[in-house]
Every structure is written in C-alpha cells, then in structure tokens.
C-alpha positions in Angstrom: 16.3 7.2 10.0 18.7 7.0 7.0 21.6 9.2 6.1 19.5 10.8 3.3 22.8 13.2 2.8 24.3 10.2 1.0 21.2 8.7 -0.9 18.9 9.0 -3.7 15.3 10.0 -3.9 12.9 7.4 -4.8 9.5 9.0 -3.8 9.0 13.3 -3.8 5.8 13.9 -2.2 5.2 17.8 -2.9 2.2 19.6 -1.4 -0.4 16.8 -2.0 -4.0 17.1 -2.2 -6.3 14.6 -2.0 -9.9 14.7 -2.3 -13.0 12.3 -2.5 -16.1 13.0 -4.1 -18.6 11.3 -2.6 -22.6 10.9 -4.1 -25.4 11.7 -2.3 -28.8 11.1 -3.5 -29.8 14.5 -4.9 -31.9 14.7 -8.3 -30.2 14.2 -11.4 -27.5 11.8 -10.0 -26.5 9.2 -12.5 -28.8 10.3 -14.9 -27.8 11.4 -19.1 -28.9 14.9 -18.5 -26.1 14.9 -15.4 -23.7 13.5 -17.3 -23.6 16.4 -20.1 -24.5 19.3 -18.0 -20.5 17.9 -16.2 -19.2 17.7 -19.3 -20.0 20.7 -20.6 -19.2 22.6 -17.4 -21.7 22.4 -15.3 -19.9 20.6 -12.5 -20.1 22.2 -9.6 -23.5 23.3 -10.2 -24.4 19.8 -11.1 -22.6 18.1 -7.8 -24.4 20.8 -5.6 -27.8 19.8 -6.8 -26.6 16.5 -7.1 -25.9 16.3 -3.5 -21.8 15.6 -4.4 -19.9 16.1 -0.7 -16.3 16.4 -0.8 -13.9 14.6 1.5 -10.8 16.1 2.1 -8.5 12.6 2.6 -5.3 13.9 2.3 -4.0 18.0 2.8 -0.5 19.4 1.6 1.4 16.2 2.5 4.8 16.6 1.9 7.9 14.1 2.2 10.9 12.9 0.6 12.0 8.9 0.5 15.3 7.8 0.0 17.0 4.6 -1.5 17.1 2.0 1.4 14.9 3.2 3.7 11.5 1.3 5.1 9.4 4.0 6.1 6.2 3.0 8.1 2.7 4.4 7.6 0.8 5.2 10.8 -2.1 6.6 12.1 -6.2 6.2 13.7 -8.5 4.8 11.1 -9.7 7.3 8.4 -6.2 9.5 8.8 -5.1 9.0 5.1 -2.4 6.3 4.9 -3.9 3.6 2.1 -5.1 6.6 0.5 -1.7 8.2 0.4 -0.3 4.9 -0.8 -2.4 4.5 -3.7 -2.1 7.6 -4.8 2.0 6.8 -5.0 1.1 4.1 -6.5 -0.7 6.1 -9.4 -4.2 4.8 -8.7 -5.3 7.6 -7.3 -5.3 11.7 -8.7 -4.5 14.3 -6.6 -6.2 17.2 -6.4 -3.5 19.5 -6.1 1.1 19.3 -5.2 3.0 16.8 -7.3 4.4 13.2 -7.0 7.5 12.3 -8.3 9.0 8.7 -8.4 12.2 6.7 -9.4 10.6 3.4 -11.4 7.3 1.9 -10.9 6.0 1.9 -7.4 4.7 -1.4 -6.8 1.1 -1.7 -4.2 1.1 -5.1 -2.7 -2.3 -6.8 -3.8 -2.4 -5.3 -6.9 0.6 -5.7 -9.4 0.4 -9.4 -7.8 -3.7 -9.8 -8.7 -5.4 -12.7 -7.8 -8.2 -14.6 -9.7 -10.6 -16.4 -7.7 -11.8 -19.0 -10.1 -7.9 -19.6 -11.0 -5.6 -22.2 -8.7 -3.3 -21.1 -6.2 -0.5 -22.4 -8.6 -2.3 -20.3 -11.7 -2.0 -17.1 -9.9 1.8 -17.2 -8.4 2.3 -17.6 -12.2 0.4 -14.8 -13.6 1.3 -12.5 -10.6 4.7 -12.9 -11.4 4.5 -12.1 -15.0 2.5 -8.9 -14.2 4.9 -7.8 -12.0 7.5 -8.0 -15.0 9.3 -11.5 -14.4 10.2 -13.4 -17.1 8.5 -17.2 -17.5 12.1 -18.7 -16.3 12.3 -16.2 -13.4 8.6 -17.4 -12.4 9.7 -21.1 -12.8 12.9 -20.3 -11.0 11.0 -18.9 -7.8 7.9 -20.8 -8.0 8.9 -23.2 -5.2 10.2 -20.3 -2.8 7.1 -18.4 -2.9 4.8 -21.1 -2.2 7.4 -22.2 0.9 7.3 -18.4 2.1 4.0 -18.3 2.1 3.1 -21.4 4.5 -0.5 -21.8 2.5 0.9 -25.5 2.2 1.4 -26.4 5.6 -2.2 -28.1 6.5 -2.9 -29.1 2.8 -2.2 -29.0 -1.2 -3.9 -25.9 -1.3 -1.7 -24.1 -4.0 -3.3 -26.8 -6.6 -7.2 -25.5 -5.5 -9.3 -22.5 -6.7 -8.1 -19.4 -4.6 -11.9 -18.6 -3.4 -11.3 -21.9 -1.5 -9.0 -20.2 0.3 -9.4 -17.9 3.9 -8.7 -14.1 3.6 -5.4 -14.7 5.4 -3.9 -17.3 3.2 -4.3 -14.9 0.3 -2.8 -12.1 1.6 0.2 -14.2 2.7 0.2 -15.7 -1.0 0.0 -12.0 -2.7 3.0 -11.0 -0.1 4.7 -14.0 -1.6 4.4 -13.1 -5.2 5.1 -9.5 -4.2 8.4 -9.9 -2.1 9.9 -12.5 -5.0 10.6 -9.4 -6.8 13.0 -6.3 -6.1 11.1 -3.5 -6.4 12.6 0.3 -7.0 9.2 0.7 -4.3 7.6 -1.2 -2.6 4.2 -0.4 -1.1 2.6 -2.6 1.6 -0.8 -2.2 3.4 -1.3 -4.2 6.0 0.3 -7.4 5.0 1.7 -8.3 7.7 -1.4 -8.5 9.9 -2.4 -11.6 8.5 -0.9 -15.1 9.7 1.0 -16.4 12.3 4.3 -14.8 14.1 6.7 -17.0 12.1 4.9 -15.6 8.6 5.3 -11.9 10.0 9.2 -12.5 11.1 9.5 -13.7 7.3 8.1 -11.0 5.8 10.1 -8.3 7.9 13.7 -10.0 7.2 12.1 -10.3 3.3 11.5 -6.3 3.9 14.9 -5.9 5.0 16.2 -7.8 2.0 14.3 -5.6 -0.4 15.7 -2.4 1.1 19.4 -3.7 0.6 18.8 -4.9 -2.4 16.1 -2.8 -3.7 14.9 0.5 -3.2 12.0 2.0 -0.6 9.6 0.0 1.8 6.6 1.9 2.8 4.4 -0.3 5.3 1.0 0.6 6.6 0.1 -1.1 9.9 -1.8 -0.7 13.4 0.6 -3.2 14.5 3.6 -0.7 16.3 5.8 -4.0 17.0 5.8 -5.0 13.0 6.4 -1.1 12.5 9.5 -1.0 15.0 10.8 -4.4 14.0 10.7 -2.9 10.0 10.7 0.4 9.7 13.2 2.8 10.2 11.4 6.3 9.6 8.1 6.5 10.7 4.8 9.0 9.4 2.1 9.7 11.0 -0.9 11.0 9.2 -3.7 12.1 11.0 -7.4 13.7 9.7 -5.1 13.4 6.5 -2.1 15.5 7.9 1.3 15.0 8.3 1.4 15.4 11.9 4.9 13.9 12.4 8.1 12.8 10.3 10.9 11.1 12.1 13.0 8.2 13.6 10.8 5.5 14.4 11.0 5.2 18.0 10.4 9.2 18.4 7.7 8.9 16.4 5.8 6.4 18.0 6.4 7.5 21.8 4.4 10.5 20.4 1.9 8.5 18.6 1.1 6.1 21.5 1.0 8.6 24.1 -1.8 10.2 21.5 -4.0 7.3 20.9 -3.4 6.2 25.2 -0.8 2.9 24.0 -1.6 1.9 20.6 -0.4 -1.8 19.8 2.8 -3.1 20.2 
C-alpha cells in the first residue's frame, strides 16, 4: 500500500449507507393515489402497504484513497462493490455518512457511453468529448484507442454499428476511450474480464500509467491475478461490509482462504 503520510486524499468515504428500495406487488404500487400519499408524507405507510422491502447494500463503509494509489474492489457476488462504486461515482444516494472527492470521479462505461445505432468510429468520438477532451485531443488519440483496443484485429469493425459488435469488444472499446484520458479517479468494474491476455496486460500497464500520471484506480474484479498484477491496496466488502482494508497480498490470503481459493 502507498505511503498515504506523504499523499493527498482523492476519495473520503465516511460512514456510508446504502440502501435499495425494492417494489413488491402490494396494492397501490405505481398508482396516482400512491404517488401523492409519498409526497405528502405518507411514505412509509405507503411502502409498507405497498409491499416496498429494503436492501441494505452497503453499511457504514468507511475508507480513505490517496493520490497514486490503485485500490482493488473484492468480494462474493451481492457484497456491495459496483454498488459502492457508483455511488463514488455520484449515481447513486446514500442513505446515511458522506462522500468526499477531489475532481470528477470517472465510472468506466458511463462518462465513455456507447450508442448502438452509432459506428464504432462515432462513439470513440463522442465518448471522448463527454469525458471532457477537446475535438483536437479526440483527433490526436483517435488512432491509439482504436489500436489499444484490438476491435480491429479480425475486421474494419470500428467503421460498423456498435450492436454489430460482441459484448467483449465493447467493453474493450469503452476501456479504450476511458484510459485515453487522465482521470483525478478512475473507477473500473470489471473491465478487464473481457478479452484476451494481451488486452488485460494492456490495460494494467495503462492503469499503472493513470496512477503516475493521474490520480486513484479503483478496480472491481473476481479475477485475484488482474487484482495482484494492479492493485496495490485491496478492499473487501462482504454482505456490504468492510471486512478488510490492506496491502494486497494480506488481503487476498485472507479472502481466498474465505471463499476456499478464489481465482487467480
């Protein structure tokens, strides 16, 4: 882990809170009458007769990240982690605790959006200018993200619609437009599950980059080699707790002797 003695906050995560409310199918859901008796204060009454159940995702999480670090997001399915990173992100309330951060946290897959009915070529350019490039910054890089992100290799596929393309070439191509950027903090789920072994080894030495050159790396994966081959702090959330906070290697000799190996 870091020196954090020497380096600056990026993320405070203070206390957090995070809860779903999930619909059931109790009388009066989605209906006017509903709808005003929650505005005008009824809720609770409303989402019990309304069959409303509450899922605790996340409960008092607390953390600090620092400048340079890549801190890797861990845990069994259900335990929190894309939920903790969207609500980072600022997509997601919390219910109670704070979250504090330095610039505009950026979730992979969503500052770099993707149009289905749009080329390949279309989106690299609109993805960069949503993530705050300039047009000659997005001409500038154009070539480099399309190389890094191999969709090219079997085909001109940049130049077709991107619902012509598999699930795994997109994700590479929004890791692409993502990574062409430094980002105060970054925020990747999953990413680097999809492709091949020589797309994963570019994205963690493009991780490494961002961290010098950048800010924070947070990566959430079930893969532990990506995770030890990235990350340098690891947490592990589990039932939506911070069960462990720690050098990477401590962290998941814990966490595979929990889940009987893990991957990796």
């Amino acid at each position: 882990m870091a020196d954090t003695r020497e380096l600056a906050p990026t993320v405070i995560v203070d206390g957090v809170d995070i809860v779903y409310r999930v619909h059931g199918t109790g009388a009066g859901r989605g209906t006017a009458t509903a709808a005003l008796n929650r505005i005008i204060g009824g809720r609770k009454k409303t989402e019990a007769r309304a069959g409303v159940r509450k899922v605790h995702a996340v409960k008092k999480v607390s953390f600090t990240a620092y400048k340079g670090e890549a801190i890797g997001l861990i845990g069994t399915n259900g335990s929190g982690k894309s939920t903790l990173l969207k609500a980072v992100a600022g997509l997601l309330p919390v219910e109670h605790g704070r979250i504090f951060t330095h610039g505009q946290p950026s979730l992979l897959g969503v500052n770099a959006a993707m149009m289905n009915d749009l080329t390949g070529e279309r989106n690299v350019r609109l993805g960069g200018l949503a993530m705050g490039m300039s047009r000659e910054q997005v001409q500038e890089r154009y070539d480099d993200i399309v190389d890094f992100s191999g969709i090219n290799e079997k085909g001109d596929f940049i130049t077709l619609p991107m619902r012509t393309y598999s699930s795994g070439m997109a994700a590479r191509l929004r890791f692409s437009i993502a990574a062409a950027k430094d980002h105060d903090v970054l925020l990747i789920d999953e990413a680097l599950a999809t492709g091949d072994r020589s797309f994963q080894k570019r994205s963690e030495s493009r991780i490494r980059e961002l961290r010098k050159r950048a800010g924070t790396v947070f990566l959430v994966s079930h893969n532990n080699k990506s995770i030890r081959d990235t990350c340098d702090r690891v947490l592990w959330l589990e039932r939506g707790e911070l069960r462990m906070d720690g050098p990477t290697a401590e962290v998941l000799k814990e966490y595979e002797s929990f889940t009987g190996g893990g991957k990796g």
